[in-house]
N, CA, C and O atoms as a GROMACS GRO file, in nm:
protein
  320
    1UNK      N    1  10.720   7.692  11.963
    1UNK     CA    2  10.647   7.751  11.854
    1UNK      C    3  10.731   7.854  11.780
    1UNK      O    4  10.734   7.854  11.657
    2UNK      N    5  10.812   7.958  11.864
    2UNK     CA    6  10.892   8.002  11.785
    2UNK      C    7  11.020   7.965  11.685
    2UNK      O    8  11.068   8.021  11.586
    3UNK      N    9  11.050   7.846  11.757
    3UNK     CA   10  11.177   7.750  11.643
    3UNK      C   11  11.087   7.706  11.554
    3UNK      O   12  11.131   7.756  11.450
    4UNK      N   13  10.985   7.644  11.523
    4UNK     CA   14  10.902   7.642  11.414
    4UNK      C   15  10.896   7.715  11.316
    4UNK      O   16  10.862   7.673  11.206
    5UNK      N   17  10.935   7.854  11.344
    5UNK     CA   18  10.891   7.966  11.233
    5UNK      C   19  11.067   8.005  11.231
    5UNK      O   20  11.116   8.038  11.123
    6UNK      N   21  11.154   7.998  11.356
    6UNK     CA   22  11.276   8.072  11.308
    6UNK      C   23  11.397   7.984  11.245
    6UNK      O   24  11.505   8.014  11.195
    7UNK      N   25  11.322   7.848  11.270
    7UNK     CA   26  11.457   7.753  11.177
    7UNK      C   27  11.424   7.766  11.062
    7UNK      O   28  11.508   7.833  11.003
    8UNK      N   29  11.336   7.733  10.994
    8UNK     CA   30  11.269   7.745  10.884
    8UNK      C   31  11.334   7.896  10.818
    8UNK      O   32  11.380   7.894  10.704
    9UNK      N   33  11.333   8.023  10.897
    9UNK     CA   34  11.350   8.111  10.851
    9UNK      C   35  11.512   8.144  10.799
    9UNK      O   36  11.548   8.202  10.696
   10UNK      N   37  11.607   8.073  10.930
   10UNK     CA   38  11.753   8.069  10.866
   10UNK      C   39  11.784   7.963  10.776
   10UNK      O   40  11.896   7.970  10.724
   11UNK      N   41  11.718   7.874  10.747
   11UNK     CA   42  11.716   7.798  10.597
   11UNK      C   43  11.702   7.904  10.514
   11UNK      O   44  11.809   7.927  10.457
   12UNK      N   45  11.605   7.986  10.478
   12UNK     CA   46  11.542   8.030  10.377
   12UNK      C   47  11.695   8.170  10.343
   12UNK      O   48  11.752   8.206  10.240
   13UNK      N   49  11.708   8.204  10.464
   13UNK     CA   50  11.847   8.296  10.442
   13UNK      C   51  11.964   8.223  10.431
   13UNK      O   52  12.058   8.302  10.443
   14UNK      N   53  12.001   8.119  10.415
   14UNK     CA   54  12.056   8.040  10.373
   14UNK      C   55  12.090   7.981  10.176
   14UNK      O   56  12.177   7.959  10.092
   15UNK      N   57  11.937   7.982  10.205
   15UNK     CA   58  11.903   7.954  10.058
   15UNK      C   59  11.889   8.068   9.961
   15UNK      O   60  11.918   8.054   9.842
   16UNK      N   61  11.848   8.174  10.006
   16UNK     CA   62  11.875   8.314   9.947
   16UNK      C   63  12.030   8.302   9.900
   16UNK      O   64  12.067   8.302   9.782
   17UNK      N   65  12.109   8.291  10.012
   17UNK     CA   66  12.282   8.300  10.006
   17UNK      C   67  12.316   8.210   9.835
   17UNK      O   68  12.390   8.247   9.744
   18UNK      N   69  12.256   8.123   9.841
   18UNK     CA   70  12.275   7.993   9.756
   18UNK      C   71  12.197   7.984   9.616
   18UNK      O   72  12.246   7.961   9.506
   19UNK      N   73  12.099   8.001   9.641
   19UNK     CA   74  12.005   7.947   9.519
   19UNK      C   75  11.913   8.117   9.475
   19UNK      O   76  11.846   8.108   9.372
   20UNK      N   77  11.912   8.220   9.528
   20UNK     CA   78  11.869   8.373   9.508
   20UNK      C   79  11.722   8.334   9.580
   20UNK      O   80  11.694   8.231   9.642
   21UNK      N   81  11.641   8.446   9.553
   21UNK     CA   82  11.565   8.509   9.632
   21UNK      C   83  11.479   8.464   9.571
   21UNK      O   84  11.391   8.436   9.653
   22UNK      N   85  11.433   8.426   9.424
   22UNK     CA   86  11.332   8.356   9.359
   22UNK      C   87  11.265   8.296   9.428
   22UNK      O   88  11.164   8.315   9.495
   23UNK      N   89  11.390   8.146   9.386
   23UNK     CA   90  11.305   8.034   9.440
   23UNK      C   91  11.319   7.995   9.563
   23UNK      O   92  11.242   7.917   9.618
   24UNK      N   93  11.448   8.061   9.632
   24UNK     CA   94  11.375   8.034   9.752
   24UNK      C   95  11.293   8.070   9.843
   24UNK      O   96  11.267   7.995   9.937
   25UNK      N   97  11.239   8.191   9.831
   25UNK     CA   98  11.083   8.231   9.832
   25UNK      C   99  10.990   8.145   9.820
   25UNK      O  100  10.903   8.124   9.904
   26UNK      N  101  11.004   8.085   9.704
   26UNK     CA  102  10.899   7.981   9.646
   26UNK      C  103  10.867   7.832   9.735
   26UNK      O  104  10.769   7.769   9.776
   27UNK      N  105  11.034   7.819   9.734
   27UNK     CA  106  11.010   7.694   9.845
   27UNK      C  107  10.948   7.742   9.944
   27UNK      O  108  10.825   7.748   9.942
   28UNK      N  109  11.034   7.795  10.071
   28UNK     CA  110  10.982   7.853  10.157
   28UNK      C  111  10.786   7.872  10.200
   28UNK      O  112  10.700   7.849  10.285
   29UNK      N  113  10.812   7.924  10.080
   29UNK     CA  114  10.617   7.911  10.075
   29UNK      C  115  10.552   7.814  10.062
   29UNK      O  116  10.431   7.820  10.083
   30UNK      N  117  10.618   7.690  10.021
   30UNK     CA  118  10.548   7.603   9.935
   30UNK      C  119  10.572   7.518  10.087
   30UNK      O  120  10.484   7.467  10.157
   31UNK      N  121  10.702   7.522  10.108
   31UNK     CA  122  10.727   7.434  10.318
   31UNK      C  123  10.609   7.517  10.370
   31UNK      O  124  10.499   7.495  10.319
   32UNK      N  125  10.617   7.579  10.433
   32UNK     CA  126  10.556   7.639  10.525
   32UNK      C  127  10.401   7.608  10.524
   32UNK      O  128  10.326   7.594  10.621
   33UNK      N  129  10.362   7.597  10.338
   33UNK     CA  130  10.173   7.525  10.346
   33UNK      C  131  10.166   7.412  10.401
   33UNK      O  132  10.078   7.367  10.474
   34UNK      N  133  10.280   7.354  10.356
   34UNK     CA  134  10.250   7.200  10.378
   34UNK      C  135  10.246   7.158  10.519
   34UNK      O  136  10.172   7.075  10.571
   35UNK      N  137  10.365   7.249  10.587
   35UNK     CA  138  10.428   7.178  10.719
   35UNK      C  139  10.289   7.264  10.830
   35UNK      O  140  10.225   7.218  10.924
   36UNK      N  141  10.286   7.387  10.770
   36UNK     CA  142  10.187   7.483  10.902
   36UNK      C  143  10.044   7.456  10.868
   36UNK      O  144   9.954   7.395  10.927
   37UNK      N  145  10.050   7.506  10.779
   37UNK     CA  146   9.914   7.522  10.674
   37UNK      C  147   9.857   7.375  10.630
   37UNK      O  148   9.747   7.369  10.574
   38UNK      N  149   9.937   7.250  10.656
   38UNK     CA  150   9.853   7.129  10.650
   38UNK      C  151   9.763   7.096  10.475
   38UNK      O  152   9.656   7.039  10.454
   39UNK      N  153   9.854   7.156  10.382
   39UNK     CA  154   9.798   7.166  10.228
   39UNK      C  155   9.865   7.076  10.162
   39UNK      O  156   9.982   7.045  10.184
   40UNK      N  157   9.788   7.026  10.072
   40UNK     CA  158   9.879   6.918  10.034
   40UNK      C  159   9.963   7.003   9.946
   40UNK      O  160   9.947   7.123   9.922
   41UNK      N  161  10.089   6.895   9.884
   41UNK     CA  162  10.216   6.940   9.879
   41UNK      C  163  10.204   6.977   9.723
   41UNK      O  164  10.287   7.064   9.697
   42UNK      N  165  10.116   6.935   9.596
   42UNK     CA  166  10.089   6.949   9.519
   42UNK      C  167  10.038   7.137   9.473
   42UNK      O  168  10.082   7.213   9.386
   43UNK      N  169   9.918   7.157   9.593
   43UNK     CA  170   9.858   7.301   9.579
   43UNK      C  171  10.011   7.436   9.642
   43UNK      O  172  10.049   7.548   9.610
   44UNK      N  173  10.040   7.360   9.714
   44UNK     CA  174  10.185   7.444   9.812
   44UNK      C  175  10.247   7.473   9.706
   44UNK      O  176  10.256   7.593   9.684
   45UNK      N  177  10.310   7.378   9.603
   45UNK     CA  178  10.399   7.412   9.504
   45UNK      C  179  10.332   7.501   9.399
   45UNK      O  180  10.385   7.590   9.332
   46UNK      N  181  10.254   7.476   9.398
   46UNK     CA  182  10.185   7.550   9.293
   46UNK      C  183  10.154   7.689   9.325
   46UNK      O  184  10.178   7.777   9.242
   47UNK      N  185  10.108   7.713   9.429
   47UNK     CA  186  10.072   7.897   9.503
   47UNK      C  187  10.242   7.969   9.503
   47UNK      O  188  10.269   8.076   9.449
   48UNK      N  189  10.331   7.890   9.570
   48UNK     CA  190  10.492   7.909   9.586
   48UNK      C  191  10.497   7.983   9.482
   48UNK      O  192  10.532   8.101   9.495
   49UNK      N  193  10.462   7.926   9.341
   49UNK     CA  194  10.564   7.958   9.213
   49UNK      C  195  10.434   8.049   9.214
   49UNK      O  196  10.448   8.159   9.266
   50UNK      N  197  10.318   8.018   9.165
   50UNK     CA  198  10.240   8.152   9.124
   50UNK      C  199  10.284   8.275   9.236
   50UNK      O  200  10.268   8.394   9.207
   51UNK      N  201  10.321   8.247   9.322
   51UNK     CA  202  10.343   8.375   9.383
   51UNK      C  203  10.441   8.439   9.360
   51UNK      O  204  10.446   8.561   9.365
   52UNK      N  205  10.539   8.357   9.328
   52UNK     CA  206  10.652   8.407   9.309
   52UNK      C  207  10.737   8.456   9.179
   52UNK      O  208  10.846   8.514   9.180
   53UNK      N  209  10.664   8.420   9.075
   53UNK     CA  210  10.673   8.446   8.926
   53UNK      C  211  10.591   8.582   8.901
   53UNK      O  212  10.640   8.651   8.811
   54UNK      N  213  10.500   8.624   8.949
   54UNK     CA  214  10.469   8.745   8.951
   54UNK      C  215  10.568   8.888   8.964
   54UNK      O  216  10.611   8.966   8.880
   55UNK      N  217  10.580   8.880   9.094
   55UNK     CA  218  10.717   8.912   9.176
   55UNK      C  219  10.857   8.923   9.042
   55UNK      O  220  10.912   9.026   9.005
   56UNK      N  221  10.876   8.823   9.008
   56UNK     CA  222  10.999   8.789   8.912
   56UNK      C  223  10.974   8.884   8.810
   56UNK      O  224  11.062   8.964   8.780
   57UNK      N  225  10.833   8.883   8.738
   57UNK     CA  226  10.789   8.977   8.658
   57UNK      C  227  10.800   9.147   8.676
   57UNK      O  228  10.816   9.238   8.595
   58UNK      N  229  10.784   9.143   8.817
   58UNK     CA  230  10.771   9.288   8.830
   58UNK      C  231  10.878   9.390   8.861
   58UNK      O  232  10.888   9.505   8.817
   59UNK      N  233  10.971   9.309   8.963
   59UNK     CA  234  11.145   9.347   8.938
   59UNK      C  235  11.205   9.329   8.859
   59UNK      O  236  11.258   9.426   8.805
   60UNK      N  237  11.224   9.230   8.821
   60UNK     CA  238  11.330   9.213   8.684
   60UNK      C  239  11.277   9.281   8.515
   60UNK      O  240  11.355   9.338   8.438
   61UNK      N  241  11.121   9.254   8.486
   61UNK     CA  242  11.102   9.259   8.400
   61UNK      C  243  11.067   9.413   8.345
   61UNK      O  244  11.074   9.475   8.240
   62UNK      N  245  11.025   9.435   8.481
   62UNK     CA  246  10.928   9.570   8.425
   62UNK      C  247  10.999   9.661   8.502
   62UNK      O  248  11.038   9.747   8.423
   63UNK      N  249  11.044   9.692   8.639
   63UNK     CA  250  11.104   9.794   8.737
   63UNK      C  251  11.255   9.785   8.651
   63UNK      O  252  11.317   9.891   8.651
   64UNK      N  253  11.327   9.659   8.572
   64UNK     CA  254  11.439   9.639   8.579
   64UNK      C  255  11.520   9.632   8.712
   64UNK      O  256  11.635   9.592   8.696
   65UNK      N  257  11.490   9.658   8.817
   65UNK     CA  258  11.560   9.593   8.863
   65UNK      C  259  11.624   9.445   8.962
   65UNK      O  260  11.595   9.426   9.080
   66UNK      N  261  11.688   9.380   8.902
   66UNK     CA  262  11.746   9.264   8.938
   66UNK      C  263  11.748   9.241   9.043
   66UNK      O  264  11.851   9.296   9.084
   67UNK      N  265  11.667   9.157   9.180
   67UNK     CA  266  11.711   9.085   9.258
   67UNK      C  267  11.851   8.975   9.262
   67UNK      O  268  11.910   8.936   9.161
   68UNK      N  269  11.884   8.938   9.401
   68UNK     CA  270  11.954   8.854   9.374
   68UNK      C  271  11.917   8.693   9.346
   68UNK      O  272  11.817   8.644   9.397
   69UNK      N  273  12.003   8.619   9.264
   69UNK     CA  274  11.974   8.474   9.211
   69UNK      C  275  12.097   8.391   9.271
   69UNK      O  276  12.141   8.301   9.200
   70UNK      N  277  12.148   8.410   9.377
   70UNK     CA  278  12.245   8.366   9.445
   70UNK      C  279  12.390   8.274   9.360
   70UNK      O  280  12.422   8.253   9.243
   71UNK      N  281  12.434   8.246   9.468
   71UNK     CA  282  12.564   8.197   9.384
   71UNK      C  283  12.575   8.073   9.315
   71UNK      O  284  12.691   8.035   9.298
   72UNK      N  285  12.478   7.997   9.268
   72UNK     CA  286  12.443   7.910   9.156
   72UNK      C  287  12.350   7.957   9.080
   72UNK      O  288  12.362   7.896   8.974
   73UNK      N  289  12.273   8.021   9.074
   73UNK     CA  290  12.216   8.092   8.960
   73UNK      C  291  12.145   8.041   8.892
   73UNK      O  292  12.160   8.026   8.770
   74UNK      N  293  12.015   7.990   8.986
   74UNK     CA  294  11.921   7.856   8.905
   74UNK      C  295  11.841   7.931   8.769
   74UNK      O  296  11.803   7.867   8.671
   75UNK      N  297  11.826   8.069   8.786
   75UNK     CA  298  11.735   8.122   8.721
   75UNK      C  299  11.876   8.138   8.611
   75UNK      O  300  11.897   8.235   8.683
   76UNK      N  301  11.954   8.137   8.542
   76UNK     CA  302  12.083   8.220   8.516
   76UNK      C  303  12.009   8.237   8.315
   76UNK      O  304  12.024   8.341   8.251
   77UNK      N  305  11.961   8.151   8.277
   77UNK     CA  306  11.896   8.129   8.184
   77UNK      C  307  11.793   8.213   8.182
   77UNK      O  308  11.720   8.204   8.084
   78UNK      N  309  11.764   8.304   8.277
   78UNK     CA  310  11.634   8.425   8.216
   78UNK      C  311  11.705   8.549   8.248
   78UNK      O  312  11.650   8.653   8.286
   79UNK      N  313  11.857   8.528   8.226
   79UNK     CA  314  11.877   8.669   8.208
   79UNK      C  315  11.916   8.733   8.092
   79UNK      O  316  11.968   8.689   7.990
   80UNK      N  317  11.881   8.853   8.129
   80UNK     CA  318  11.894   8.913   7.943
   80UNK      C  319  11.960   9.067   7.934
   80UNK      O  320  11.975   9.121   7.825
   0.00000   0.00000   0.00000
């Protein structure tokens, strides 16, 4: 039960390393409904990003300050 929650978790620090903290948050959330939480994969993706676009809003947009978007830079297009 605990490799359940801690593989999953060094992916996600993995994917931080790679793709930033956004989206892989987003995934992360969106795995974890589907695989724990038993949701279909449609509502998972959808809570992921609403959750996580908030968030995006509130550091970057309004606190200014920038999380990281890792070293491909999926978001690289909303910076300003």
């Amino acid at each position: 039960q605990v490799l359940s929650v801690l593989i999953p978790a060094g992916f996600y620090v993995l994917g931080v390393e790679l793709i930033g903290i956004y989206v892989s948050a987003a995934i992360y959330i969106a795995i974890f409904m589907v695989w724990l939480g038993h949701y279909h994969w449609i509502k998972s993706v959808v809570v992921g990003v609403a959750i996580r676009v908030p968030m995006f809003l509130m550091f970057q947009v309004w606190f200014l300050v920038p999380l990281y978007k890792g070293a491909y830079n999926p978001l690289g297009f909303l910076d300003y």
